[in-house]
Each structure stands twice: as structure tokens, then as C-alpha cells.
Phi, psi and omega in degrees: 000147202263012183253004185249147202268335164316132165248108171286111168290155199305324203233116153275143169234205209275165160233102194284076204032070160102329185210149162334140190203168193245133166329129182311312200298326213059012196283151160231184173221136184274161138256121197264129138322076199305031207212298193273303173089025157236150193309103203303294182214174153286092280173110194300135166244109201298166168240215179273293179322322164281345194275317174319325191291322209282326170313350175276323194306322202283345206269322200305292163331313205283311135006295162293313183298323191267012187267348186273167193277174196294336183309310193314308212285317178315317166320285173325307212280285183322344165286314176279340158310332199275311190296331195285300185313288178300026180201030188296281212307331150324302192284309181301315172316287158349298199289300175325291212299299173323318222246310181100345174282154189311158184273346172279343157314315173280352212264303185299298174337287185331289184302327208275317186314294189312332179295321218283312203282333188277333181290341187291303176317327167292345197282327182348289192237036177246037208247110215238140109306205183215153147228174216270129196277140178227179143003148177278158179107327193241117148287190141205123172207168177245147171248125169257136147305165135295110167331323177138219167298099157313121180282159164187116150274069184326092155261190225256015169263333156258077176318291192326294186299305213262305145002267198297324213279349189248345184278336190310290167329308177321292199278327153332315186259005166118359201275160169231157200238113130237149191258164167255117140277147157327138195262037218215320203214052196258013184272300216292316185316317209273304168302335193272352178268345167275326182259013146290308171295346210259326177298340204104007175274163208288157160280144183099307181314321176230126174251160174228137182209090176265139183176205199257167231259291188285334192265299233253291195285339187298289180277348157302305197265009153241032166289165184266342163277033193220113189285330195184138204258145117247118176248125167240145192155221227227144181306309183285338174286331185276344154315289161339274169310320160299341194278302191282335191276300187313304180301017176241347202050078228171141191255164217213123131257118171281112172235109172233201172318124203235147164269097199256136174259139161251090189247175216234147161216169198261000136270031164251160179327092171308300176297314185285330171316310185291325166287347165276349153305314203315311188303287198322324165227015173268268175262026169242073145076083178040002188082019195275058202214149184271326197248061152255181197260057167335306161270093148265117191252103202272125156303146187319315169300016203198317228291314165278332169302330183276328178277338135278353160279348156311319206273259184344258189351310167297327197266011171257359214283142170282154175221121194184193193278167212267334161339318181276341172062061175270197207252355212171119168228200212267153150319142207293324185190149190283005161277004200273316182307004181231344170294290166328324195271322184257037166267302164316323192244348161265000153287317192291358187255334189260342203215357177091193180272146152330143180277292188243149195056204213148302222209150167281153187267143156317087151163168170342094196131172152280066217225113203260154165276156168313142184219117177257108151267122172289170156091337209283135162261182175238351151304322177282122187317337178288319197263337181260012167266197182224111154229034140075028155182147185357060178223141178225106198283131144261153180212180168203157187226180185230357185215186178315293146294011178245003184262340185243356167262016175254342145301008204214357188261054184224158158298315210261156187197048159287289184219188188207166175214141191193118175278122202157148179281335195310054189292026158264335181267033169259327161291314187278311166279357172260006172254356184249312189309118221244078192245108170301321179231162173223137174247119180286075187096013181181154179263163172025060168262001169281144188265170174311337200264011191249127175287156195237126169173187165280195180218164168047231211247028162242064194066195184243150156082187189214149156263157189071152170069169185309351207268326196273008162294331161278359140277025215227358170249157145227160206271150180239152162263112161263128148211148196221139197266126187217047166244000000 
């Protein structure tokens, strides 16, 4: 592209122990810049044969990889973390044009990718049993293992990010990975797998295999050589996966969809409040977020004050290509931009018009305005659906229990939110809220070292932090008799 300071190649192909390969089919696909609506690269598409290939290449690796000791393999992983930092500014640049969110966000991404390995790399060779006190007579202790080969299904609103958070454990616990990216968003998966081997991890150990859902994600999460799936995406395809990984008997992590509340009371920071509404479903990579605050809930008393300065916030947010690193860029791909827009219009029929936005902007790409519907009931499909983008529900309540029980009337229970000085009623709503996470005074205030998942139907298992070395083991029982 003649505007990128980046040399993108034209043509990707699969990346296969180590090295580049072209599709058995020889079938590809473009990836579009989603700013421009013009093609980034041409990009090779696995099938079941290729998914075969690269799962032997991972199984073959693996014997060596969970043999090296844990101190070494941290070594290895940090180095390829160290590579991944010192090469942020590329991969972001890459991550923008494919993906469309501003570049300093992808940038963030990058680096966030690179935390997650050094933080895993410490884990190498902290990965302990226990032993059991048993009878005299008797030892016990446990060992946690690596699972095997590992499946990872990427999607395409964090590549980068949701990338590093699952291979890292994975390789951290001795395990080898192959991954599927989004076929939406398949270049950072596919560099970050060359410039791991090129760091010193082993070939084989992270295979990339990008293509489609039925050719590609399929027979990756039912070889029978793929010991164990993590998936992020959408609730019915992780059904699907869930569905196929339990019939493979393989244990499965799910991160899927969230309506997330964000509520408000008329004794919180009103200004931070309104800027972290703003992050939470706005200017954090268009709201395309699982855990965004989809749902606002204004207490009565605070409801018009907060609304308007949320709307004076808004109407100042920039809007452009995410290359200019604006406030708001395009949507990742025009079905998600048309999933949206007929989201939007089934708010104006169910709450009337949007107080601000609405409408897509005029010019080139895929680029919607922010848009806040009032007004919101929880019968209307705008407050229990996920729709995955700038659109913003508000509703209101007047008191404690009407605040959670409208937080709590979703399928869904990823993550919450609640602005107030009150910390028992903060505490008191983070012990009721039917949530995996909860943020007190500021939205996506948790770190890599904090687990991350759901409740209901928004997966199974957890990420981030020390919790997500279990999904990536399994426990062994020793016990010996030694009188």
C-alpha cells in the first residue's frame, strides 16, 4: 500500500514448522483495510489437510518442547517477548491496516501481546504441585502437566492481543499451539509466528494456519490430535466448539459474548465517569469489545446531568482512519458494519431516535458514529443482544435492587461496572452482580496478572493471570507406598 511507511507483503502463505508454505489447495483469500475498502495482502487457506499437517508438525515438537526445563523454555519465551516489543511499531502499523482500530490502541495491543509472554515466561518454571498429607506409610504429590498439541481460535477485534493471551500459557506449560485467526484479521498471528522462530522458539511448536470457519476451525478443533481448544467469538459458534471439543473429550475454553452494565449513581466522579463510559463503548477500538459497557445504567437522580455530558464528550470524539489514530475508527469488516447499522435501526423502532449518531459517516470504509439510545427497556432486543459496536443502550433505575436486577436480567455475565464513593454499595453490588469481572470507579481497569472470563453465556474458564496456566495443564496423582 502506497500510504504505509510499513513494507506489508503482498502474499502471505501458511506458517508451518517454521517456515512458509502455500495451501495444499493453493485456494487464498485478500484481507481488506477496512479505512480504505482496499486489499492489504493476498493470504494462502487452509483446509483439514493443512490443519493436519501443521497439528503433526506441533505433535512431533512436542516431546521436545515440554522436555526442555522450565527455567530454559522461560528463557526462549522471553526472547521471543523481547522481539515481539522491539518490533511494536511494525506489527502495529500491520495490526491498524487489517484490523482498523487507531494505531496507538494497536501499538498498545502489540506490547500487551509481548507482556503476556514475559509474564507466562516467569511462570515456566513456577508451575508446582503439592503434597498431600496421607496415611503413614504413604507419600502423595501432584504434578501439573502440558496437555499437548493446543488448538486457538483468534478473533478478529484483538488478533494481536487475544493471540499472545492464550499462546503464551500454552507455551509457557510446555504445550504446542496451533493457531486459526480470523480470516477477517490474519496477518499479526501469521508475523508474530515468524518472529518467534526467528527469536529462538523451536519449529513447530506455534504453527498459524489462517482460512475459514468450516474449512479451517473445524478440523482444527476436532483432530484428534489437538489435546485441547480455546476459543473467543461469538456464543453460537462457541457452542459449536464447545459441542465438538466435549464429543473429542478435550477440555475447551470459551470467551464469548458480553451485554456488560455499567452503572452510575449521582455520588461518583461524574467526569471520570463519563470518560470511561466514553472508553468502554466508544473509543476502545469502536466497541467491538466483548467486555464493552454496552449497557448504561443512570441512576434517576444523575440521569440527565450525566447525559449531557456524555453527549458533549461524544460530539467531540474524532472520527477517521485508525493510521491518523483517532478517537474512533472503522469497523473491522462490512458484514460486522451492516450487522451494526441493522442494529441501529432496530433501536429507532424499539426507543425512538438516538440522542447523537445514528448514521454511518460519509466517505470511504467502514465508519459508523457513535450512537446513544435513551429511553432503553430490557424488553428491547438493543438491551439483551450483543451488538458488537459504537451503539450505546442507557436505561435507568432508582434504587440498589432494581440496579442489579437489571443488571442481572442478560443471558450474559462477562464483566460490570459501577461508579459511586459508597464502597459497601460497590462491594455489595460486586458480591450480587452476576459477572466474572467487576470494575469499581474506572472501566478495563484490570491487568494481565487478573483472571479474566465469564458467567452464563459468556464461556467457560478463565484468562489471564496464574488461573489460566489451568487451562493449559492437567494434574497428575502420585501416590507411594514407602514402609
Amino acid at each position: 500500500m502506497s500510504r504505509s511507511p510499513v513494507e506489508i507483503p503482498e502474499e502471505y502463505g501458511l506458517f508451518i514448522d517454521g517456515e512458509w508454505v502455500d495451501a495444499s489447495s493453493g485456494e487464498t483469500f485478500e484481507t481488506i483495510d477496512p479505512a480504505s475498502e482496499e486489499v492489504v495482502a493476498t493470504v494462502a487457506a487452509a483446509n483439514a489437510d493443512d490443519v493436519d499437517a501443521a497439528v503433526s508438525n506441533a505433535a512431533d515438537a512436542l516431546d521436545e518442547w515440554r522436555s526442555v526445563p522450565g527455567r530454559e523454555r522461560g528463557r526462549i519465551l522471553m526472547d521471543v517477548a523481547d522481539a515481539i516489543r522491539e518490533d511494536a511499531d511494525r506489527l502495529a502499523w500491520i495490526e491498524t491496516v487489517d484490523n482498523g482500530k487507531p494505531l496507538s490502541q494497536a501499538k498498545t495491543d502489540v506490547l500487551r501481546c509481548g507482556e503476556y509472554v514475559a509474564y507466562y515466561a516467569g511462570m515456566a518454571d513456577k508451575i508446582e504441585g503439592e503434597s498431600i498429607p496421607m496415611s503413614e506409610g504413604y507419600v502423595d504429590y501432584t504434578v501439573h502437566e502440558p496437555l499437548g498439541v493446543t488448538g486457538h481460535i483468534i478473533p478478529w477485534n484483538f488478533p494481536v492481543g487475544i493471540l499472545g493471551r492464550g499462546l503464551a500459557p500454552a507455551l509457557a506449560a510446555g504445550n504446542t499451539v496451533v493457531a486459526k485467526p480470523a480470516e477477517q484479521t490474519p496477518l499479526s498471528a501469521l508475523e508474530i509466528g515468524a518472529l518467534a522462530v526467528e527469536a529462538g522458539l523451536p519449529a513447530g511448536v506455534f504453527n498459524v494456519v489462517p482460512g475459514f470457519g468450516p474449512d479451517t476451525g473445524e478440523p482444527l478443533v476436532r483432530h484428534d490430535d489437538v489435546a485441547q481448544v480455546t476459543f473467543t467469538g461469538s456464543v453460537p459458534t462457541g457452542r459449536l466448539v464447545g459441542k465438538a471439543s466435549i464429543e473429542g473429550l478435550k477440555p475447551v475454553h470459551l470467551e464469548l459474548g458480553g451485554k456488560n452494565p455499567n452503572v452510575v449513581y449521582p455520588d461518583a466522579d461524574l467526569d471520570r465517569a463519563v470518560e470511561s463510559t466514553v472508553k468502554s463503548i466508544f473509543s476502545r477500538n469502536a466497541g467491538q469489545v466483548c467486555s464493552s459497557g454496552s449497557r448504561l445504567l443512570l441512576h434517576e437522580d444523575v440521569h440527565d446531568e450525566f447525559l449531557d455530558r456524555l453527549l458533549t464528550a461524544v460530539d467531540d470524539l474524532s472520527i477517521a482512519p485508525g493510521v491518523e489514530d483517532p478517537d474512533v475508527a472503522a469497523i473491522t469488516s462490512k458484514e460486522q458494519f451492516d450487522s451494526i447499522m441493522e442494529y441501529i435501526e432496530i433501536g429507532r423502532e424499539e426507543a425512538g431516535e438516538p440522542l447523537i449518531g445514528g448514521e454511518a459517516v460519509d466517505r470511504t470504509g467502514y465508519f459508523i458514529e457513535p450512537t446513544i439510545f435513551d429511553g432503553v427497556e430490557m424488553d428491547m432486543r438493543i438491551a439483551r443482544e450483543e451488538i458488537f459496536g459504537p451503539v450505546l443502550s442507557v436505561l435507568t433505575f432508582s434504587d440498589e435492587r432494581e440496579a442489579i436486577e437489571i443488571a442481572n436480567d442478560v443471558d450474559y455475565g462477562l464483566v460490570s461496572g459501577i461508579f459511586t464513593s459508597d464502597i459497601g454499595r460497590a462491594h455489595r453490588f460486586a458480591r450480587e452482580v452476576d459477572a466474572g469481572g467487576v470494575y469499581i470507579n474506572e472501566w478495563f481497569s484490570s491487568g494481565i496478572e487478573a483472571p479474566f472470563g465469564g458467567y452464563k453465556d459468556s464461556g467457560l474458564g478463565r484468562a489471564k493471570g496464574l488461573a489460566a496456566l489451568e487451562e493449559y495443564t492437567q494434574t497428575k496423582n502420585v501416590c507411594a507406598r514407602i514402609d
